[in-house]
N, C-alpha and C positions, 0 to 999 in steps of 0.2 A: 258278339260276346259269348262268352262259356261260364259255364257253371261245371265245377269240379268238387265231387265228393269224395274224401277221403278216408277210409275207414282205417283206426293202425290204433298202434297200442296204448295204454292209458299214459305210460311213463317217457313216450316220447313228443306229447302234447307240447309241452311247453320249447323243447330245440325245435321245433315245424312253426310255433307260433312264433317265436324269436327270431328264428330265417326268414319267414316269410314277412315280419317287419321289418330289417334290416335291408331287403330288399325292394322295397316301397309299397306290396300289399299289406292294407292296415285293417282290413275289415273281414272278418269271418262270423261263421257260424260254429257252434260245437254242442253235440251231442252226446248223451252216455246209451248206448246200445250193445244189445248183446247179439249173439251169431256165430255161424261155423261156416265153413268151406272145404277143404279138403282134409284140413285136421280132423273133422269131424270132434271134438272137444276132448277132453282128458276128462284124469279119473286122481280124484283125489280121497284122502283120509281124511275122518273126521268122527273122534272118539274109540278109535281104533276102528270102525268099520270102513268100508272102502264105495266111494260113489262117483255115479259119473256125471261129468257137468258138460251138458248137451251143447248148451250156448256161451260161449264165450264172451268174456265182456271186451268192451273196444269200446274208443271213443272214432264217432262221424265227424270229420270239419268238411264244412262248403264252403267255399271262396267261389267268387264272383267274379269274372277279368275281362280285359278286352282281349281278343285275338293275338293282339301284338304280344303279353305278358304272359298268355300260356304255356309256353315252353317254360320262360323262368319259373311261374308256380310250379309244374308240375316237378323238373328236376330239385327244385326246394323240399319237396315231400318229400321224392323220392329219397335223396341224401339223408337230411334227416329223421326221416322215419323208418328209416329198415336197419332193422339187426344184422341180418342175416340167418336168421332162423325160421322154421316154416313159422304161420300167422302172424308176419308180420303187415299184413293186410291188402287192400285193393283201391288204385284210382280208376273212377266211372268220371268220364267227361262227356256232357251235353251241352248242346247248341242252347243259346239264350232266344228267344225270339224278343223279348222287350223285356226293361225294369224300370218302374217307376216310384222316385221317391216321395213320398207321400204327402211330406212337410211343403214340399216347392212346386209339383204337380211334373218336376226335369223327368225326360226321358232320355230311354238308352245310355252311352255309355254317360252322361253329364250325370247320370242318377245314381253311379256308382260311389 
């Protein structure tokens, strides 16, 4: 199993949720977080003075797969969630060692 986190933009949440249902992953996680990487953030007005905003806001999804479905997750982000402009964001993929669903005590991929 893997575990795939995705960090991208707020406005492309819902085309990444939509593909990656249409595709048969139905279960995610979503986060509001903020952060920089090579943008290092911008600089905005606000009342005519001018400020800079360190941290970027983005939303994180986890999806959860088995081995077989990683590629499709991961080209499903991919697609669409990129612009094509710098911060359009970062996938981190880690190895699963177990999940278990709490309700039924199933392990690995049956817990998915």
């Amino acid at each position: 199993m893997k575990k795939i986190e995705a960090i991208i933009r707020h406005f492309k949440l819902e085309d990444v949720k939509n593909a990656l249902n249409e595709h048969g992953i139905h279960g995610m996680t979503v986060q509001e977080v903020r952060g920089y990487g090579r943008q290092k953030g911008h600089t905005e007005m606000y009342r005519g003075a001018e400020y800079t905003v360190d941290f970027v806001p983005k939303v994180k999804i986890e999806v959860v797969c088995s081995d077989d479905n990683l590629d499709r997750v991961v080209d499903t982000i991919l697609k669409h969630g990129q612009t094509g402009e710098i911060g359009d964001g970062k996938i981190f993929i880690s190895d699963l060692q177990d999940a278990i669903r709490i309700r039924t005590g199933e392990r690995g991929e049956a817990a998915l």
